[in-house]
PDB file with one MODEL, atoms N, CA, C and O in Angstrom:
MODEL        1
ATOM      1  N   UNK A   1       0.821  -1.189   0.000  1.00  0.00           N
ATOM      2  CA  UNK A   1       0.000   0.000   0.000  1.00  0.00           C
ATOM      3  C   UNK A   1       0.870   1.260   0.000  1.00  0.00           C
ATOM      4  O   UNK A   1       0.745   2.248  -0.724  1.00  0.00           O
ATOM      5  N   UNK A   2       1.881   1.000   1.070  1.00  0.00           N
ATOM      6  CA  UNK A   2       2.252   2.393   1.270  1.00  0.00           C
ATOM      7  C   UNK A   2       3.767   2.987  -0.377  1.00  0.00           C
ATOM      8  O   UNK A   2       4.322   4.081  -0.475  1.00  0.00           O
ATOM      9  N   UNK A   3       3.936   1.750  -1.311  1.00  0.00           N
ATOM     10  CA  UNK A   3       4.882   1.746  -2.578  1.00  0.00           C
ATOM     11  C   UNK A   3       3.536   2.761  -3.075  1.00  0.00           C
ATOM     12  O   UNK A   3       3.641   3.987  -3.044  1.00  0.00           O
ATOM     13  N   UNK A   4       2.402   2.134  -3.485  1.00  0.00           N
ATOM     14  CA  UNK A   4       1.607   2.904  -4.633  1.00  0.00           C
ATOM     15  C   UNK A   4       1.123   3.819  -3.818  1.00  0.00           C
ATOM     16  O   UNK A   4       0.116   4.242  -4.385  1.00  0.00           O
ATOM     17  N   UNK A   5       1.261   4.389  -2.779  1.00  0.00           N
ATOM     18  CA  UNK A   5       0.792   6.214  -2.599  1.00  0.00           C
ATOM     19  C   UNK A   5       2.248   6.438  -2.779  1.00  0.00           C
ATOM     20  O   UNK A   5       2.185   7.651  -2.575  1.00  0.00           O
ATOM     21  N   UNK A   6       3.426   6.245  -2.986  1.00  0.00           N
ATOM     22  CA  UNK A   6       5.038   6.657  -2.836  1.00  0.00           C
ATOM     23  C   UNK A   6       4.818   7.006  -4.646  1.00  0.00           C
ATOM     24  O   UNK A   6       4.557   8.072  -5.204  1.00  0.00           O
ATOM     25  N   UNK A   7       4.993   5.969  -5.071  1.00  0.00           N
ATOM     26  CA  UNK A   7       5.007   5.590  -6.695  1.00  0.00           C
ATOM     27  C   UNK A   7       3.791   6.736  -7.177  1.00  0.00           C
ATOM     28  O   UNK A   7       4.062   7.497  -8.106  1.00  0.00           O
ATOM     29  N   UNK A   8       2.670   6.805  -6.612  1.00  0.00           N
ATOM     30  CA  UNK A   8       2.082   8.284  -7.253  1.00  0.00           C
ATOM     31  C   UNK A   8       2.102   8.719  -7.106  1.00  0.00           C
ATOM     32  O   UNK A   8       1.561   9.457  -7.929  1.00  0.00           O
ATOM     33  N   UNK A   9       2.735   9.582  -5.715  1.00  0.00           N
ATOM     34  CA  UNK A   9       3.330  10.932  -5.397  1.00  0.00           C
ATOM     35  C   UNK A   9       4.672  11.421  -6.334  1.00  0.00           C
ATOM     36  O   UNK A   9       5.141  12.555  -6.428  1.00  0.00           O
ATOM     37  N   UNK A  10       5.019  10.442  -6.845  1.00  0.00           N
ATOM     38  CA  UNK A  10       6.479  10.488  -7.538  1.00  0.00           C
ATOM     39  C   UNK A  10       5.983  10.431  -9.101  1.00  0.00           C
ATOM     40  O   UNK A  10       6.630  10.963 -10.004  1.00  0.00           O
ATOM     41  N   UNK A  11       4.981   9.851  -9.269  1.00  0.00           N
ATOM     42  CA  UNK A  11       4.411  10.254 -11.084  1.00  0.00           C
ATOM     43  C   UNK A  11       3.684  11.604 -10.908  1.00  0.00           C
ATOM     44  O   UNK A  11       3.704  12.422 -11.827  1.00  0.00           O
ATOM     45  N   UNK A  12       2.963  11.889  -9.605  1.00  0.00           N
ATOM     46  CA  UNK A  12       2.213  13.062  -9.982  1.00  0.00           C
ATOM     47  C   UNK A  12       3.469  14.635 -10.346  1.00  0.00           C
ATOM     48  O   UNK A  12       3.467  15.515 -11.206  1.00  0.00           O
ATOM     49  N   UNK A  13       4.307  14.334  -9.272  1.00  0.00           N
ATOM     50  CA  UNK A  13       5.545  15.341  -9.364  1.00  0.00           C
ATOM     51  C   UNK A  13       6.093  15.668 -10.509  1.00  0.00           C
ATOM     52  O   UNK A  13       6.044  16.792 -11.008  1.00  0.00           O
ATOM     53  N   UNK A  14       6.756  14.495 -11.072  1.00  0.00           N
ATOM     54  CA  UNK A  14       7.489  14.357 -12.390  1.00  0.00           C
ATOM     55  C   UNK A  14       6.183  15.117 -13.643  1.00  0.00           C
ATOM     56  O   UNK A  14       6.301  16.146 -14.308  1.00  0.00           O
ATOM     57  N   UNK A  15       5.259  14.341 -13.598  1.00  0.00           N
ATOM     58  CA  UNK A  15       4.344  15.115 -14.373  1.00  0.00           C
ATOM     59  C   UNK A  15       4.303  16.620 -14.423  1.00  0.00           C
ATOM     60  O   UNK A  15       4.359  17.293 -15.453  1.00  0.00           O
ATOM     61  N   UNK A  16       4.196  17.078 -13.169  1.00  0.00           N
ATOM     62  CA  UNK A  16       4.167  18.793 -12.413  1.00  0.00           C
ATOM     63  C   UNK A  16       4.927  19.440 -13.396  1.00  0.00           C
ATOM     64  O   UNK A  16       6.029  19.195 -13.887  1.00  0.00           O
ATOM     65  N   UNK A  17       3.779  20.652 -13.642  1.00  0.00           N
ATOM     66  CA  UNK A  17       4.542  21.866 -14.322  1.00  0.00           C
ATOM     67  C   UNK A  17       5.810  22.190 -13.451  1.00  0.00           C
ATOM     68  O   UNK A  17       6.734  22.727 -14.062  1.00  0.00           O
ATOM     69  N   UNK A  18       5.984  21.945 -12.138  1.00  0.00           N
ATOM     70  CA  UNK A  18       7.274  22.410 -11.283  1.00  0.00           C
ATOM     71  C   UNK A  18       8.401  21.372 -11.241  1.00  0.00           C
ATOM     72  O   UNK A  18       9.427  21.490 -10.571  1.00  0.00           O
ATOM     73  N   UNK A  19       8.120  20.451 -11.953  1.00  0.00           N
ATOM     74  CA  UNK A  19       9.297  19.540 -11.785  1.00  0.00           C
ATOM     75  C   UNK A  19      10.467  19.957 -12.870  1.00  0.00           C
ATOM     76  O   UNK A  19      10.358  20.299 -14.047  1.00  0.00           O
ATOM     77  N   UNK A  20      11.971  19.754 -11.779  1.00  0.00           N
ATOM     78  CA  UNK A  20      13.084  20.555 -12.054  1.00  0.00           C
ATOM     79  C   UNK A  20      13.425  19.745 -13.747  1.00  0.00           C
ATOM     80  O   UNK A  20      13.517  18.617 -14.231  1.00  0.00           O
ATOM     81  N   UNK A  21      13.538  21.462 -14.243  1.00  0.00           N
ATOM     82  CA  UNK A  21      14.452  20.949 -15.670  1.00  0.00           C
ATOM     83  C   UNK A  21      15.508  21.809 -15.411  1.00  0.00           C
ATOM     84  O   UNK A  21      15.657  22.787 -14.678  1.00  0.00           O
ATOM     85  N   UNK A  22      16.424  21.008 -16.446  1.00  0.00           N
ATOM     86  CA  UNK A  22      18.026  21.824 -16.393  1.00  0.00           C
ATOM     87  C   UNK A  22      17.746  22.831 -17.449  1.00  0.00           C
ATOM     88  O   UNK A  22      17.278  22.419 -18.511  1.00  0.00           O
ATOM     89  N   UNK A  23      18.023  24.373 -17.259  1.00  0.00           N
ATOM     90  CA  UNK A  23      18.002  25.490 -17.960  1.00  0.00           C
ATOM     91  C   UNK A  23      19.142  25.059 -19.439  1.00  0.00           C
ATOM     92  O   UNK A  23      20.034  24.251 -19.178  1.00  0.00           O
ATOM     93  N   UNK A  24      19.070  25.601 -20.896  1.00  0.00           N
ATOM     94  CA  UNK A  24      20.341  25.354 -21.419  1.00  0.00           C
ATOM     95  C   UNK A  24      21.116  26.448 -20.940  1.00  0.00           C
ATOM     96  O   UNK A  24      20.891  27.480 -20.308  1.00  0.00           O
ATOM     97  N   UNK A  25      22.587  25.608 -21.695  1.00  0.00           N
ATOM     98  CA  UNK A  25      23.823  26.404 -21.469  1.00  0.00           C
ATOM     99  C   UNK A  25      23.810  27.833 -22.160  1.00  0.00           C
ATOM    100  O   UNK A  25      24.475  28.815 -21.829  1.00  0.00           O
ATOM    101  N   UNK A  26      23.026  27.733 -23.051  1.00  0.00           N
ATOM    102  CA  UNK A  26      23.176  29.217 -23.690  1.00  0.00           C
ATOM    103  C   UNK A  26      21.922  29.960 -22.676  1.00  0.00           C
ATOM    104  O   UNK A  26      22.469  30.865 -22.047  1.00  0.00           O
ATOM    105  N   UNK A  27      20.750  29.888 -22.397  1.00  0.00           N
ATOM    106  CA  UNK A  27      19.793  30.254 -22.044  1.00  0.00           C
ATOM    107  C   UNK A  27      20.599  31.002 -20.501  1.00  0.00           C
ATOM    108  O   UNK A  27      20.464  32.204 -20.272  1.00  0.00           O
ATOM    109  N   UNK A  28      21.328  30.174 -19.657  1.00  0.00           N
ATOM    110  CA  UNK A  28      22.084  30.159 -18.704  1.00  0.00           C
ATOM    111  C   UNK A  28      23.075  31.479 -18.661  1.00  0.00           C
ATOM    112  O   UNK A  28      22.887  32.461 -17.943  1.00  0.00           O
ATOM    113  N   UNK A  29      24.679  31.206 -20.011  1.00  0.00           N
ATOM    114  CA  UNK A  29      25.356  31.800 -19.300  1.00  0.00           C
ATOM    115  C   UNK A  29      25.446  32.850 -21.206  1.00  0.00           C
ATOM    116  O   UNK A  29      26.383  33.632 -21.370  1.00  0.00           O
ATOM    117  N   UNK A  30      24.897  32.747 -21.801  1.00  0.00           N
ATOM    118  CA  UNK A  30      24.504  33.245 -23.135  1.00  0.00           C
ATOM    119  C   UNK A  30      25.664  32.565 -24.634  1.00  0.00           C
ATOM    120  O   UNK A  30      26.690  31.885 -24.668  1.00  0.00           O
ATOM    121  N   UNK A  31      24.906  33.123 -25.527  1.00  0.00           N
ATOM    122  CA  UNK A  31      24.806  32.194 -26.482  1.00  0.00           C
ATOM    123  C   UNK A  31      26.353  32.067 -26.987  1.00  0.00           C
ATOM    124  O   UNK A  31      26.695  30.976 -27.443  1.00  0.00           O
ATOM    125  N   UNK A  32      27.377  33.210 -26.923  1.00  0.00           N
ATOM    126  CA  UNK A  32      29.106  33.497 -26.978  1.00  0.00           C
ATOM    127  C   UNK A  32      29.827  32.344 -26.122  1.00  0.00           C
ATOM    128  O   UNK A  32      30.541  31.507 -26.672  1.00  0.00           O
ATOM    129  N   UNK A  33      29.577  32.359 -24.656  1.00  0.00           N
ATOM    130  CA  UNK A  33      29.813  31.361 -23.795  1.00  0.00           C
ATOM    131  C   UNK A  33      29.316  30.324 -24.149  1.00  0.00           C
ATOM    132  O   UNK A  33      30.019  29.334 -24.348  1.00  0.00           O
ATOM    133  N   UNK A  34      27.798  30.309 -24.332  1.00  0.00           N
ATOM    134  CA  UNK A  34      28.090  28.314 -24.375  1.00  0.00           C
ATOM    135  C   UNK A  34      28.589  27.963 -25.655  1.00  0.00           C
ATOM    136  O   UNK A  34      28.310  26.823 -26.028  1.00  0.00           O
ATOM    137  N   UNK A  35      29.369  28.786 -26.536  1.00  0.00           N
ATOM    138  CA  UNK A  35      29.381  28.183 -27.880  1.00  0.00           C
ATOM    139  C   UNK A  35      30.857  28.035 -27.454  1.00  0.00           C
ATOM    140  O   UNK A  35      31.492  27.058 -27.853  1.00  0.00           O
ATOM    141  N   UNK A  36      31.399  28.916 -26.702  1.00  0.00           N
ATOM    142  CA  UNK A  36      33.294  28.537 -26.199  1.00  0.00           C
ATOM    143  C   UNK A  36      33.073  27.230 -25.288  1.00  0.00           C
ATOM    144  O   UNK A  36      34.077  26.519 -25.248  1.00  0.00           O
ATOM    145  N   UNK A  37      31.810  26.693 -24.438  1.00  0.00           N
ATOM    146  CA  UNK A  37      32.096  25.493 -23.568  1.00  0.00           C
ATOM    147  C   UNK A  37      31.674  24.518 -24.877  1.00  0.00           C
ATOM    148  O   UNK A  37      32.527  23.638 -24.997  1.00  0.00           O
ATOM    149  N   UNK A  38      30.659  24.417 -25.847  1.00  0.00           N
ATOM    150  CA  UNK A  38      30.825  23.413 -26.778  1.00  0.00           C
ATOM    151  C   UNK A  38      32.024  22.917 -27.527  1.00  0.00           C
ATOM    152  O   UNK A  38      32.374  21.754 -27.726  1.00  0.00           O
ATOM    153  N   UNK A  39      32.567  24.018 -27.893  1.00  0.00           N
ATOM    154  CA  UNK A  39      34.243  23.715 -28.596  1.00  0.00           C
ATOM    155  C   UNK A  39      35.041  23.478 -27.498  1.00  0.00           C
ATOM    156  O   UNK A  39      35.760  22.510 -27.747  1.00  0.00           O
ATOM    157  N   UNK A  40      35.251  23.940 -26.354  1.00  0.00           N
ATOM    158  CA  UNK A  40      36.208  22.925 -25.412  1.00  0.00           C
ATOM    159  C   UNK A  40      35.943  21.531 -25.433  1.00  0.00           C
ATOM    160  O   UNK A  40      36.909  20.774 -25.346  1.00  0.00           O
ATOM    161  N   UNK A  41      34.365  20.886 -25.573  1.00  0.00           N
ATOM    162  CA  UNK A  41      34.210  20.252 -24.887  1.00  0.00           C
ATOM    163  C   UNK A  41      33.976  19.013 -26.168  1.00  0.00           C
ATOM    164  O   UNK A  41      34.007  17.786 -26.071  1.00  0.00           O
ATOM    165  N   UNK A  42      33.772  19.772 -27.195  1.00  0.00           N
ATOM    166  CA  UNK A  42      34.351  18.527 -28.308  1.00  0.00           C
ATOM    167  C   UNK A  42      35.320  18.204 -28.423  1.00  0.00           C
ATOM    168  O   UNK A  42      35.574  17.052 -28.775  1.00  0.00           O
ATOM    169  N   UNK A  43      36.546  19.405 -28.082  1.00  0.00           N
ATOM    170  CA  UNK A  43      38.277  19.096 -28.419  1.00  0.00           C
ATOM    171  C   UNK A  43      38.722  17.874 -27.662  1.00  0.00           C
ATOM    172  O   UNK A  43      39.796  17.309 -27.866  1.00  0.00           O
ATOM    173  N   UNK A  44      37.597  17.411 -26.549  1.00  0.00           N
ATOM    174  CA  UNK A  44      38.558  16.968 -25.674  1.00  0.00           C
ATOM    175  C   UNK A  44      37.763  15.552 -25.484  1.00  0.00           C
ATOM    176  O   UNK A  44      38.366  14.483 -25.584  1.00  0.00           O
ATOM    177  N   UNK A  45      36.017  15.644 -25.132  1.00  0.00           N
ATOM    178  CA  UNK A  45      35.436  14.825 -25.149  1.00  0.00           C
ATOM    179  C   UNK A  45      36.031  12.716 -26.176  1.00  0.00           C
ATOM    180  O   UNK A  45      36.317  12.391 -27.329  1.00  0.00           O
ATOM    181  N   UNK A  46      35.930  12.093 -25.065  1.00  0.00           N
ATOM    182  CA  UNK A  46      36.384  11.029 -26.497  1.00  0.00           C
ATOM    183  C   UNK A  46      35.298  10.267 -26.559  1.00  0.00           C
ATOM    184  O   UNK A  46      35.525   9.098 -26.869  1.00  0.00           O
ATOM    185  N   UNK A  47      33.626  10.702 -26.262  1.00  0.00           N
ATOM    186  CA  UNK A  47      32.486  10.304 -26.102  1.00  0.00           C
ATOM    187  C   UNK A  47      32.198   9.928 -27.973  1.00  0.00           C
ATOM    188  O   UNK A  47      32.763  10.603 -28.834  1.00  0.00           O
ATOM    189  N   UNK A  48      31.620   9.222 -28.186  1.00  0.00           N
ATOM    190  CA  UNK A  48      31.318   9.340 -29.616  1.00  0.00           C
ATOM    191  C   UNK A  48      30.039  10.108 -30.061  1.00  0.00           C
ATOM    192  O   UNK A  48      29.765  10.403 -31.224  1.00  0.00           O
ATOM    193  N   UNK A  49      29.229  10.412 -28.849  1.00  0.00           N
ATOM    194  CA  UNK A  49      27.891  11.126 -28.544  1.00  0.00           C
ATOM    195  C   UNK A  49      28.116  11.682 -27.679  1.00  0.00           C
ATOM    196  O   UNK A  49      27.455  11.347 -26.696  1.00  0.00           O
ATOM    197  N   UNK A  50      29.186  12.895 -27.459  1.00  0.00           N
ATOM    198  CA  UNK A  50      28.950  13.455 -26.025  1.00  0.00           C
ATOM    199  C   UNK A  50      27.954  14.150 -25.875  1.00  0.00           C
ATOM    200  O   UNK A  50      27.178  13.927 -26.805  1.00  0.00           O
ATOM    201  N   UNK A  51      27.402  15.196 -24.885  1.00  0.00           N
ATOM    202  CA  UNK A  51      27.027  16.008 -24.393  1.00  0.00           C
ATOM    203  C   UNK A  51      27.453  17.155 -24.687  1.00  0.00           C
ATOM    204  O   UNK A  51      27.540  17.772 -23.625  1.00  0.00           O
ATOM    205  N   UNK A  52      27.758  17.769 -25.503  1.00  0.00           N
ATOM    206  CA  UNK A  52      28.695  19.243 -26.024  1.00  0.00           C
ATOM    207  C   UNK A  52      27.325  19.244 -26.772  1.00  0.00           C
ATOM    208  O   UNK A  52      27.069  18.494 -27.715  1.00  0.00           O
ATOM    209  N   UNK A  53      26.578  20.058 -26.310  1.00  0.00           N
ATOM    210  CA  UNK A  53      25.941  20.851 -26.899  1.00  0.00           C
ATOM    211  C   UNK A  53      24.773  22.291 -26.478  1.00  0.00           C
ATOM    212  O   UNK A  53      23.830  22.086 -25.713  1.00  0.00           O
ATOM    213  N   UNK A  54      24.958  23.342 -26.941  1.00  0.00           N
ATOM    214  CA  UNK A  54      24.512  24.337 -25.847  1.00  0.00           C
ATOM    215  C   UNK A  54      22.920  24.337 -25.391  1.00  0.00           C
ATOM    216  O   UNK A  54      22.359  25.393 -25.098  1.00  0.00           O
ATOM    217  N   UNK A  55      22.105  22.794 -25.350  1.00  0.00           N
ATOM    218  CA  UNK A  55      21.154  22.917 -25.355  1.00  0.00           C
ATOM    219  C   UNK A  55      21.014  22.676 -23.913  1.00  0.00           C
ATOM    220  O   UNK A  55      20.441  23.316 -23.031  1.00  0.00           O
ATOM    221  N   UNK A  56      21.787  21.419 -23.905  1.00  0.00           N
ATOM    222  CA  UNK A  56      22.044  21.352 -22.659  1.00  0.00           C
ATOM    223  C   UNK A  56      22.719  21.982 -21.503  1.00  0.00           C
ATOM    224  O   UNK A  56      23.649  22.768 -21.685  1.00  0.00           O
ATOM    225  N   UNK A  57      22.265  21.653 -20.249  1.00  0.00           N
ATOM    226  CA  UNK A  57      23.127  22.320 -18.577  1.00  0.00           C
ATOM    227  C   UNK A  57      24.290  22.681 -18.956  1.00  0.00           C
ATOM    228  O   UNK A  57      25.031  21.799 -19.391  1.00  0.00           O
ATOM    229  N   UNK A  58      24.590  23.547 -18.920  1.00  0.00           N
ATOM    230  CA  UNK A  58      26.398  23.970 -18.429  1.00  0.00           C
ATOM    231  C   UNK A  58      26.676  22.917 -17.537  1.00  0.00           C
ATOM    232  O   UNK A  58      27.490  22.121 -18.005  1.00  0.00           O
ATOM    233  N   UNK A  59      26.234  22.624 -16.310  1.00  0.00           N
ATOM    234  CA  UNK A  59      27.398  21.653 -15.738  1.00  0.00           C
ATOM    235  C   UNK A  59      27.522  20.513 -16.481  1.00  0.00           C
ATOM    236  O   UNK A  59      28.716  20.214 -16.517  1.00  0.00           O
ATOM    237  N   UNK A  60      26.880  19.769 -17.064  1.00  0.00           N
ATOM    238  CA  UNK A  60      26.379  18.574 -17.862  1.00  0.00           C
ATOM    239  C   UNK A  60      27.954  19.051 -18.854  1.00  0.00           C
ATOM    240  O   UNK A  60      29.030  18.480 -18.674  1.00  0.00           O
ATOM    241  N   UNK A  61      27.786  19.956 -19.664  1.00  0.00           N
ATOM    242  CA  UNK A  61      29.143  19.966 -20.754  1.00  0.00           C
ATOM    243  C   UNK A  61      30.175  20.583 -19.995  1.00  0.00           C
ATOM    244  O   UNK A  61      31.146  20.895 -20.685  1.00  0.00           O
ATOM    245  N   UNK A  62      30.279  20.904 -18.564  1.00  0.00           N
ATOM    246  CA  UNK A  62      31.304  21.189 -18.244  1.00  0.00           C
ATOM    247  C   UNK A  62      32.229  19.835 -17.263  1.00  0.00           C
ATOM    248  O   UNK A  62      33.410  19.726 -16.935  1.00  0.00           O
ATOM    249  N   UNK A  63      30.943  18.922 -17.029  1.00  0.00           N
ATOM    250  CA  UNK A  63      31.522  18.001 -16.588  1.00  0.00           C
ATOM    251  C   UNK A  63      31.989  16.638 -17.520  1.00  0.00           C
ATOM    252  O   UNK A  63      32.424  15.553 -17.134  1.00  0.00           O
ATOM    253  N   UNK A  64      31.676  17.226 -19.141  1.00  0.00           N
ATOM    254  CA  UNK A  64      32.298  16.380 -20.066  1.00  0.00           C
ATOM    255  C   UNK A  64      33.830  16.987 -20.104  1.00  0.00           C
ATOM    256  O   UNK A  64      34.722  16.176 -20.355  1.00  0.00           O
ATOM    257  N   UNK A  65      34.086  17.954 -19.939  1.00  0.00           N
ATOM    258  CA  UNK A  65      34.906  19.052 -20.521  1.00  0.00           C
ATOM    259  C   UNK A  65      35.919  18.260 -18.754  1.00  0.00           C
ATOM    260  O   UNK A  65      36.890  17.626 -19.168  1.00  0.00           O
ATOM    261  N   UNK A  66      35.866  18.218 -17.463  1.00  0.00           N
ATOM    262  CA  UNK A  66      36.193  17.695 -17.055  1.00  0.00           C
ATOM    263  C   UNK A  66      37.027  16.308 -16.966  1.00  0.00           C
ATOM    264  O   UNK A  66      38.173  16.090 -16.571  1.00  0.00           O
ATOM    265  N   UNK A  67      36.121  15.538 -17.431  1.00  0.00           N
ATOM    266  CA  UNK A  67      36.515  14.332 -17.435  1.00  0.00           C
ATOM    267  C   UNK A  67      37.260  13.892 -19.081  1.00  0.00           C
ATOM    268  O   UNK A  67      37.643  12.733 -19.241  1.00  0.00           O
ATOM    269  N   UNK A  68      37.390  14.824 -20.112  1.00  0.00           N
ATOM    270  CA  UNK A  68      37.773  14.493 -21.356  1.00  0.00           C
ATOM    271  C   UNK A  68      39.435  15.352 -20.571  1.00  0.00           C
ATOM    272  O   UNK A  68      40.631  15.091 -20.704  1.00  0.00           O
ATOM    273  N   UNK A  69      38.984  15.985 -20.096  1.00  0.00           N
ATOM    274  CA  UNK A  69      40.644  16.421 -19.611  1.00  0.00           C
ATOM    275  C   UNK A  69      41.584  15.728 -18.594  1.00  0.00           C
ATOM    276  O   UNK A  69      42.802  15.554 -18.582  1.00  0.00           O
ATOM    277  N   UNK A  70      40.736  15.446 -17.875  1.00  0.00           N
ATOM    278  CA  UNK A  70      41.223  14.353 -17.343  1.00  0.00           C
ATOM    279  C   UNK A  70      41.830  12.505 -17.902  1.00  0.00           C
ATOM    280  O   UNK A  70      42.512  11.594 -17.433  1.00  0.00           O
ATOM    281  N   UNK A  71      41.101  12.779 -19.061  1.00  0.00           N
ATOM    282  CA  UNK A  71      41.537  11.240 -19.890  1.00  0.00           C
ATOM    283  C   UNK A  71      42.837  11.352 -20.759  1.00  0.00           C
ATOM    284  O   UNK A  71      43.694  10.564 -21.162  1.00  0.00           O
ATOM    285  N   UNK A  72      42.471  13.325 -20.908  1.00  0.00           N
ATOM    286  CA  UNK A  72      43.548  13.512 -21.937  1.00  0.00           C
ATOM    287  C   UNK A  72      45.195  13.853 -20.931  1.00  0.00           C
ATOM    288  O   UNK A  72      46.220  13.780 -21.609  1.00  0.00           O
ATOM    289  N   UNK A  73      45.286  14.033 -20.137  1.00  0.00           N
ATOM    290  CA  UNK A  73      46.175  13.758 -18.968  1.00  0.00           C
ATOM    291  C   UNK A  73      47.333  14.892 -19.815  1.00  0.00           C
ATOM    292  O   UNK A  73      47.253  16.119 -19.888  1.00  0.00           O
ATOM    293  N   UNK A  74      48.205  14.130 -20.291  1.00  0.00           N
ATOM    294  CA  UNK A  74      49.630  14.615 -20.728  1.00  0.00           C
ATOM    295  C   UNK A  74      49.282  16.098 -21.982  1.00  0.00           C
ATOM    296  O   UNK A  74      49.648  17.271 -22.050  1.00  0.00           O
ATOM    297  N   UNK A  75      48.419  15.215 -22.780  1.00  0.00           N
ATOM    298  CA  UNK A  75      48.247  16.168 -24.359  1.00  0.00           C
ATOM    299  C   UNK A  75      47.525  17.170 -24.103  1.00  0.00           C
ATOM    300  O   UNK A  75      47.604  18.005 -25.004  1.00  0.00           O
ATOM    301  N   UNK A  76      46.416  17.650 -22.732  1.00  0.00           N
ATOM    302  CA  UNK A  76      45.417  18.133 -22.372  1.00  0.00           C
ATOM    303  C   UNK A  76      45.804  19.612 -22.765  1.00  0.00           C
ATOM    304  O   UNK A  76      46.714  20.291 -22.290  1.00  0.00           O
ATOM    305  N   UNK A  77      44.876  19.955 -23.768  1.00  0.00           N
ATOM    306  CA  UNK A  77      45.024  21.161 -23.936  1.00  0.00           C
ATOM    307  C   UNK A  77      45.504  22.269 -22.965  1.00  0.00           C
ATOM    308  O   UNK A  77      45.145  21.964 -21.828  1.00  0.00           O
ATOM    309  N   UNK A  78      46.174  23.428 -22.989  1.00  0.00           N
ATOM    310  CA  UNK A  78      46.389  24.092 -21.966  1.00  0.00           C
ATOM    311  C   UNK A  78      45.491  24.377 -20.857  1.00  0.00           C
ATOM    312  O   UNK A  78      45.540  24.127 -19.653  1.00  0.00           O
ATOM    313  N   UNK A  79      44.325  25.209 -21.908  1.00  0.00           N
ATOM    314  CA  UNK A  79      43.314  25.936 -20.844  1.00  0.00           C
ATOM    315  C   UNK A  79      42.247  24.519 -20.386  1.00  0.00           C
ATOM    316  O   UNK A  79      41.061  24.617 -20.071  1.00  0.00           O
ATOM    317  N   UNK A  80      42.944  23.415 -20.448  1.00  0.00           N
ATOM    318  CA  UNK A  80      42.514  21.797 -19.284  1.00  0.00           C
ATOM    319  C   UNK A  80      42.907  22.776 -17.802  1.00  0.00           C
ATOM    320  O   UNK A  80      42.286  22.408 -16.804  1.00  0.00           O
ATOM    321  N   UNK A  81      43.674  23.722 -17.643  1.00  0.00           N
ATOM    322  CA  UNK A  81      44.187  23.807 -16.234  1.00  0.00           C
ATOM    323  C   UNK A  81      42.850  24.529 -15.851  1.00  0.00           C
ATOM    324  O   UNK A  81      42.255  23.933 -14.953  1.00  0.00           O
ATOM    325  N   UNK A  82      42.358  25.421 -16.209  1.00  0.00           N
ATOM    326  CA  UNK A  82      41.064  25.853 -15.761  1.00  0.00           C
ATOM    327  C   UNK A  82      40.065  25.072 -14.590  1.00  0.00           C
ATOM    328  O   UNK A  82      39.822  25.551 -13.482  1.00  0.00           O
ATOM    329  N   UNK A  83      39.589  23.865 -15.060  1.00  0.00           N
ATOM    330  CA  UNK A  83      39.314  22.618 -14.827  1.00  0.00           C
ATOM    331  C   UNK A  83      39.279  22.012 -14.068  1.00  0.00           C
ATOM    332  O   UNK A  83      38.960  20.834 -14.234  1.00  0.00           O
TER     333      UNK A  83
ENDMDL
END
């Protein structure tokens, strides 16, 4: 009993005009900026589908932009030190 009042409190939410969406990256930090975090974040990404794209969260492509610098270790572009 007490799963299906849990389980529809949790579909009615998700449904909810108030349930959290991630703002995009351009919408966020504007359209100049997220187009400099997309090109970091392809240079480095070795995703074959990453997440580099300004539709999506800034943290979302900044935490590709993270972890592609982190893989890229030695070759890591300079401004990897940012990061």
């Amino acid at each position: 009993m007490k799963i299906a009042v849990v389980a529809t409190a949790v579909a009615v939410l998700a449904a909810s005009p108030f349930a959290a969406r991630a703002e995009s990256c351009q919408a966020e930090i504007g359209r100049r900026e997220a187009a400099r975090l997309v090109e970091r974040c392809l240079e480095v990404s070795p995703a074959t589908r990453p997440p580099c794209n300004a539709a999506n969260a800034c943290s979302l492509i900044e935490s590709e932009i993270v972890r592609g610098c982190r893989i890229t270790a030695e070759d890591a572009p300079r401004w990897c030190q940012e990061y």
